[in-house]
C-alpha positions, 0 to 999 in steps of 0.5 A: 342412978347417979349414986349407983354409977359413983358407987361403981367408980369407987368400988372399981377404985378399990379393986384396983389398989387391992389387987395392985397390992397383991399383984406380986403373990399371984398372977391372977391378980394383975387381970384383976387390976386390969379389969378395975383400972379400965372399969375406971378409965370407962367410968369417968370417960363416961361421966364426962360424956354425960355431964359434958352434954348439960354443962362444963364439967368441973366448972372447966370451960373445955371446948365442946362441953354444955352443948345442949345449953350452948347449941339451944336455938340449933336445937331448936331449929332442927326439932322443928324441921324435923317435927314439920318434916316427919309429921306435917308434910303434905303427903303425910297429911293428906293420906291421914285425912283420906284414913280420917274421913271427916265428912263421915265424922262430922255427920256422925257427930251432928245426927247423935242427939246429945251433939245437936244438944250440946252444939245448940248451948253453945250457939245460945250461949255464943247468942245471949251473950251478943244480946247482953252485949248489943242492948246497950244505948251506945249500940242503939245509938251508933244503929240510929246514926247508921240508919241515918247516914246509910239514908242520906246516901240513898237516892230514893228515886233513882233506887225505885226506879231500879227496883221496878226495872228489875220488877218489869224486866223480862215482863215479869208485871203482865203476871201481877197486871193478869192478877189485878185483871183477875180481882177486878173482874171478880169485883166488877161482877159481884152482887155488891159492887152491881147494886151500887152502880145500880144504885148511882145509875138510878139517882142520876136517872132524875127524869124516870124516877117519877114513873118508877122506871129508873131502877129498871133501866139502872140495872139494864145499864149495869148489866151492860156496863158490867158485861162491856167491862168484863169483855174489855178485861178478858180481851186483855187479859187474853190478848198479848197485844192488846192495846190497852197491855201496850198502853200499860207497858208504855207507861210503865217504862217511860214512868221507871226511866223518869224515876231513874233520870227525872231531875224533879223525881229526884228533887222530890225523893230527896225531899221525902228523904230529908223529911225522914231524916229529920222526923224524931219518929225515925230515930224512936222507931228505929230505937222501939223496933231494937228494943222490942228485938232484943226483949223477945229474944232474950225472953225466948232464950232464957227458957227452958223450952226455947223455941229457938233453941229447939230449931237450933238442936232440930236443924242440926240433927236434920243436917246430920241426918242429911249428910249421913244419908247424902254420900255425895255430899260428904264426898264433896266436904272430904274433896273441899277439905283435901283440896284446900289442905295443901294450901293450908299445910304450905302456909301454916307449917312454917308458922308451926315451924317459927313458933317452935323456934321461937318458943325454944329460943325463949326458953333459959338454958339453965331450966332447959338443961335441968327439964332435959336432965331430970327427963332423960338423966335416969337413962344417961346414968346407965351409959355411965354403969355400962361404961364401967362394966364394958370398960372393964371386960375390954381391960381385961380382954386387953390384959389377957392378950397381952399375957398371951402375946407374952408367951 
């Protein structure tokens, strides 16, 4: 294109030393040379316009030539306003993300088998590697040192003590206290547990054992302790207030607040931590149970038919089933993802809008200048034909009125 233009610049020179030599044997030819001296004039004011945009032409440093070159990081700076302007503005995006509907994708994407299959890869690929990386004894050892320290900074006291406050607040103990009344009747009635206090009984009754009467008053008495026993039971198990409840619930609570604040409980958890602390068995345990871990995982992933693998891919396809078949669930996804879209707009696209400032600031003018030309040079050059056809017809027009204007 470059040729073609110059060749236009040549061949209107020509025309116009040729018709300014004939100019004298007809009149006609004055229009002529009118026509190639502003095709001429418009050529070269074109190919200073374009060349003027990449660099001086000539070498010459006239002011205001190589803009682009000289005006990079503005450049830069008004693309990027104009990019985050026109393309990620608030509004903008948000009505994009109304058209999108992502929850609706996302559970179209997680339904299809072959996403659930892909996405399970991945996660057991994410989890082989961790494994690869966590069974290293530096790893091992630094869980050991943590078990070690977290330990020493447990009151083991004081922490039953809050986990049994938590056990027994509300009553929630009279249901395990109803449960063990429960068992212990079962117990307290059975065959078995009847023939062995009939049995003490009947060695302790020395005196009737002569006559033959022992194991007849030893089941007479085991039929009344088993009956007195059973009463007691039901009584409280069916009496909320029943004394031996509230002798129960008595206990408990001052034995939880001695856990809590008894110098001596507490004495004696740090004992049993201290021992633990120091017992080799901890640390080989704590090793053993790692170990056994990450054997069994890196066993189950490495198959083929990884029952790991097969939850994943089965749980993911569920959750896309669900979201499909859950409008309201999507409608909340898609109204957690536009309420938090502005927030994320107004923080990333100033990021967005340094970075392109940046990037372009860091660019070389010179390969900047020669990417733009070698782009958008091809369209430029035509400006430079145009230049010289338009300037000519206008040289010509020009030439014409004046003749006119002449008479």
């Amino acid at each position: 294109m470059k040729r073609i233009a110059l060749a236009l610049l040549g061949a209107a020179a020509l025309l116009y030393a040729l018709a300014t030599a004939l100019e004298a044997r007809h009149p006609a030819w004055g229009y002529v040379a009118a026509f190639a001296e502003a095709a001429m004039v418009g050529a070269i004011a074109d190919w200073f316009a374009v060349v003027a945009l990449f660099r001086h032409p000539l070498g010459l440093p006239i002011p205001h030539t190589a803009i682009i070159p000289a005006n990079k990081d503005r450049i830069g700076a008004r693309l990027a306003g104009f990019i985050c302007n026109n393309f990620l503005s608030t509004p903008q995006v948000l009505a994009k993300l109304a058209q999108f509907d992502p929850a609706a994708r996302l559970a179209d994407w997680l339904s299809r088998p072959e996403s659930a299959d892909k996405l399970g890869g991945h996660l057991v690929s994410a989890v082989r590697y961790g494994l690869t990386a966590f069974d290293d004894t530096r790893v091992r050892d630094f869980l050991g040192r943590m078990a070690a320290a977290g330990l020493a900074q447990v009151d083991l006291a004081r922490l039953a003590g809050q986990a049994l406050d938590a056990l027994t607040a509300g009553g929630r103990h009279h249901a395990l206290l109803d449960d063990v009344l429960r068992q212990v009747t079962a117990v307290v009635e059975g065959e078995e547990m009847q023939e062995r206090i009939t049995e003490a009984i009947a060695r302790e009754i020395k005196t009737l054992r002569y006559v033959g009467l022992d194991q007849m008053a030893a089941r007479l008495a085991t039929r009344k302790i088993v009956a007195a026993a059973v009463h007691t039971l039901g009584e409280m198990a069916a009496e909320p207030v029943h004394p031996l409840r509230l002798r129960f619930d008595a206990y408990m609570t001052g034995f939880v607040e001695r856990l809590k604040t008894d110098p001596e409980f507490q004495r004696r958890g740090e004992a049993l931590r201290a021992d633990l602390q120091a017992h080799p068995a901890l640390g080989d345990y704590l090793h053993g149970l790692w170990s056994e871990l990450l054997a069994w995982l890196h066993d189950d992933l490495a198959k083929s038919d990884s029952s790991i693998r097969q939850r994943l891919v089965a749980m993911i396809g569920a959750l896309g089933a669900r979201l499909s078949a859950d409008e309201a669930m999507r409608r909340w996804i898609n109204e957690q993802i536009v309420d938090a879209a502005p927030r994320a707009i107004e923080r990333y696209r100033e990021d967005i809008r340094r970075y392109i400032v940046e990037r372009v600031a860091e660019w070389n003018a010179d390969e900047m200048t020669v990417e733009l030309e070698r782009n958008i040079g091809r369209d430029l050059q035509f400006i430079r034909v145009n230049g010289t056809l338009v300037g000519g017809l206008v040289g010509l027009l020009i030439h014409t009125a004046t003749q006119l204007w002449k008479g």
